[in-house]
C-alpha positions in Angstrom: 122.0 137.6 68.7 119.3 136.5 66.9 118.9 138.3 63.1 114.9 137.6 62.3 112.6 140.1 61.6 111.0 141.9 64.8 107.7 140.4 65.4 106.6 140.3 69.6 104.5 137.4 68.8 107.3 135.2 67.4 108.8 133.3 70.4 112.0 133.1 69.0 112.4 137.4 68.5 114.4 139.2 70.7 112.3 141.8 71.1 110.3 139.8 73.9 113.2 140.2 75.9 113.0 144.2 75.6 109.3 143.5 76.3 109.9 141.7 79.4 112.3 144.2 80.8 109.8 147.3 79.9 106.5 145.4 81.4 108.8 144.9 84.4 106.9 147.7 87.3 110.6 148.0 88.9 112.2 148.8 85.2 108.9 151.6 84.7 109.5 153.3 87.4 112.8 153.9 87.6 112.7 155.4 83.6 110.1 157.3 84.8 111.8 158.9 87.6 114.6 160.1 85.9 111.9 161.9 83.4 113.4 164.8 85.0 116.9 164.5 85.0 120.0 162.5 87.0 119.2 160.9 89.8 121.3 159.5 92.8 120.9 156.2 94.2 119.3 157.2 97.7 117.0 159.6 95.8 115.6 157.4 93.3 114.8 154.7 95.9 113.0 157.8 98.2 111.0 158.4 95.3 110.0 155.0 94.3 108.0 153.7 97.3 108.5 149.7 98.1 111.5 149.2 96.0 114.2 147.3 97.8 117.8 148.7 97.7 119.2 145.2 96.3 116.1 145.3 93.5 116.4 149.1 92.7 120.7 148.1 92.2 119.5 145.2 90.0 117.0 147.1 87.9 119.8 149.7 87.1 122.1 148.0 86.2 120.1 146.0 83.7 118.7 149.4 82.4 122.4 150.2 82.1 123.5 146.9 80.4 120.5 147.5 77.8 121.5 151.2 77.3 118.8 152.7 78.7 120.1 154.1 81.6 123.5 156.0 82.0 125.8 155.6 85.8 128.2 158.3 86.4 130.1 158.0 89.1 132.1 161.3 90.1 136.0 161.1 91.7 135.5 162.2 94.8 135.3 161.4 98.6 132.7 160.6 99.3 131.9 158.7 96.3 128.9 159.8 93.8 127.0 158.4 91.4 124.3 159.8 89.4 121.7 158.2 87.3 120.1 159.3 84.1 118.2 158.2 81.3 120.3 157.6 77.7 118.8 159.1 74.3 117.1 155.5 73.6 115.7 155.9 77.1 114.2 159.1 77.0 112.3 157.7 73.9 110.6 155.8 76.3 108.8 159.0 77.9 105.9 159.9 75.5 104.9 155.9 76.0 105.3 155.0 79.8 104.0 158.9 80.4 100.9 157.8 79.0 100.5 154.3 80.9 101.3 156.2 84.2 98.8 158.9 83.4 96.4 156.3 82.2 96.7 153.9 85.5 96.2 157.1 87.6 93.1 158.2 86.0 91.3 155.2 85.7 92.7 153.5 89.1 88.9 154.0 90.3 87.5 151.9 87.3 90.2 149.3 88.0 89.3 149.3 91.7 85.4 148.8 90.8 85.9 146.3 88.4 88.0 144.2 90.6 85.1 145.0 94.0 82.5 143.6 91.5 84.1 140.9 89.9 84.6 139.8 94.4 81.0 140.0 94.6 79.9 139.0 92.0 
């Protein structure tokens, strides 16, 4: 594990990594659909249109292995497992609630722009 200071713009910091994983679209919305509370496999990928079950498996567990997602699974037949954001994921809200809200509201903008920028 590398000991430097923090600093996003030196190649050689791990917080790139952590950057990579967040800028991820899969990784976003997953975070933000637990925003709410646990979470079962079936319902998260209901909620998160277009995600494949193999990619929503591999974008939890690498939530998981960077402690920003919590499994749970219950003993019992049939088995259950439940989903839900850790302490250091739920920091994430505030942040990735405001990019969400942002790319809803100025979606129109976006789509203008990029109409424009065709003709143009």
């Amino acid at each position: 594990m590398s000991r430097i200071k923090p600093d996003v713009f030196n190649p050689n910091c791990d917080s790139r990594q952590v950057l990579a994983l967040l800028a991820d679209r899969w990784s976003m919305l997953v975070i933000y659909a637990l925003r709410h509370g646990a979470r079962r496999h079936g319902e998260l990928k209901r909620t998160i249109g277009g995600i494949s079950q193999k990619m929503l498996t591999q974008t939890l567990r690498s939530l998981e292995r960077d402690g920003l997602v919590r499994r749970r699974a219950y003993p019992q037949v049939p088995a259950r497992v439940e989903y839900s954001l850790t302490p250091l994921g739920r920091t994430l809200l505030g942040p990735l609630g405001a990019i969400c809200v942002w790319a809803q509201r100025h979606l129109t903008q976006v789509r203008a722009a990029r109409d424009a920028a065709r003709i143009g």
